[in-house]
Structures are given as structure tokens and as C-alpha cells.
C-alpha positions in Angstrom: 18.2 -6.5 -18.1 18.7 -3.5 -15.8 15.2 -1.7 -17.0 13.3 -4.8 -16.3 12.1 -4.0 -12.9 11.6 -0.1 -13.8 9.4 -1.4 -16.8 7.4 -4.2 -14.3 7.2 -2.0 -11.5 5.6 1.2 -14.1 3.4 -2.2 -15.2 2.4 -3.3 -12.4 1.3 0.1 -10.2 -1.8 -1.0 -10.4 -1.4 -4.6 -9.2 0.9 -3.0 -6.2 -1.7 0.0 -5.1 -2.1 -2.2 -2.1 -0.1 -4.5 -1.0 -0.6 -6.4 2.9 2.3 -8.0 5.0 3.0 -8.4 8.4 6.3 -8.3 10.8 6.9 -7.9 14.6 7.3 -4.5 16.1 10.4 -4.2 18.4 8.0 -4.6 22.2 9.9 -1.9 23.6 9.6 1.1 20.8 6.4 0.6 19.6 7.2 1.3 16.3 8.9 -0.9 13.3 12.8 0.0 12.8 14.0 1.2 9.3 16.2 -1.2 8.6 13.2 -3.7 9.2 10.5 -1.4 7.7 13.0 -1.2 4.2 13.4 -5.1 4.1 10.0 -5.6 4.5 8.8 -3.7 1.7 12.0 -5.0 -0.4 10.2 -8.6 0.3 7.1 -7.7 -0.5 7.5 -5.9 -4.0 9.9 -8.3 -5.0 7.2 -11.2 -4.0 4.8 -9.2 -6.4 6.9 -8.0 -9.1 9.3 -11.0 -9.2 12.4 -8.8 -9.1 13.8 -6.9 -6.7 14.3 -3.5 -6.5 17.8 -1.6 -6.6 17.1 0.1 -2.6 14.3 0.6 -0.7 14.5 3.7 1.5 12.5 4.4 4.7 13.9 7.7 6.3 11.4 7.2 9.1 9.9 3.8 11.8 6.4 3.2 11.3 4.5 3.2 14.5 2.8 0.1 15.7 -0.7 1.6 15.5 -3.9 1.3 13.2 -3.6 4.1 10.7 0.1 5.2 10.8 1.7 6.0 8.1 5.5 6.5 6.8 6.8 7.2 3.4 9.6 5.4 1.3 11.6 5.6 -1.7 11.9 2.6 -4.4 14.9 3.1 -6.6 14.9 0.9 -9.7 17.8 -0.6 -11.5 17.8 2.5 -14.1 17.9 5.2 -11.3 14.0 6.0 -11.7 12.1 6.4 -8.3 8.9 6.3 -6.9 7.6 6.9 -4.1 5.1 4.7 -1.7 3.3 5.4 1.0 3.2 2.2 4.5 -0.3 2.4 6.2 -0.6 0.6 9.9 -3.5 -1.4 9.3 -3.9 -3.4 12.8 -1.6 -4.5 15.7 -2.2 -8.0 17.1 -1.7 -8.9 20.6 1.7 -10.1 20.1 3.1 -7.2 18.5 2.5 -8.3 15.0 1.7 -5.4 13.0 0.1 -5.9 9.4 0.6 -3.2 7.0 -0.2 -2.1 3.3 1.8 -0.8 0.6 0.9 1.9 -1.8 3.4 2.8 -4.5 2.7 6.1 -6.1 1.4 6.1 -9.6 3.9 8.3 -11.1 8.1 8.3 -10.5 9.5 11.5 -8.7 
């Protein structure tokens, strides 16, 4: 069972080029918190793959403005990893930032 995701997640690159969520940015920073950032991409690969990856990484905030961007790491059950790029794609009024997903097409 542990290569399931690895062999989902090399299946489904195409169906997660681009995938759109949304959270609340902290008011006061401006910019989405790691810890938030990794848990939010965690939700939504796992909402398109079905499983959930082994860790998501995100070194780095992603700023709560159109057009930022901020890389991560996916680790799958097996060890392989792939890297995805998190694109600002608007901010709402209330802090609600929306954001796509872009998992590289080839493991690292």
C-alpha cells in the first residue's frame, strides 16, 4: 500500500497542474503561515488524489497578494518527492486569500 499515493500522485500530475483553495491570512502579517500554508496543500491533494501524502513541506509564508508565489515539497509514502509551486491568485476583503496549486511534472 505504501506506493499507492506515489503511483496516484505520478498519475494524476495532470489532473493536479492546478488546483484552487482558499484560507484566511493571519490580518496582521499579510502573508499565510507555514504551518497553515503545509495543511492546506495536505487538504487539497489529498481531496484530489484521495490519499494523503507522507509531509508536505513549505520552507516559506505565501504573501497575501495576487501573484505571489512560494514553493513546497510533497514527500510520498516511498520517499519520492516532487516539487509544487503556490500561486496568490486574489485576496478578498476579509482576508480570504484563494490560491492554486501546481505540482511539478517530474519528482526531484
Amino acid at each position: 500500500m505504501r506506493g499507492v499515493f506515489r503511483i496516484a500522485a505520478v498519475t494524476a500530475i495532470g489532473l493536479l497542474a492546478l488546483v484552487s483553495c482558499s484560507f484566511t491570512a493571519g490580518s496582521s502579517t499579510d502573508t499565510v503561515g507555514t504551518k497553515e500554508l503545509e495543511k492546506q496543500v495536505d487538504d487539497a491533494l489529498t481531496k484530489q488524489v484521495g490519499q494523503s501524502p507522507a509531509t508536505v513541506d513549505c520552507p516559506q509564508g505565501l504573501k497575501a497578494e495576487k501573484g505571489a508565489q512560494t514553493r513546497c515539497t510533497l514527500t510520498a509514502d516511498d520517499g519520492t518527492r516532487f516539487g509544487l509551486t503556490v500561486t496568490t491568485k486574489r485576496v478578498n476583503s476579509d482576508s480570504k486569500v484563494d490560491f492554486d496549486i501546481k505540482v511539478d511534472d517530474k519528482p526531484l
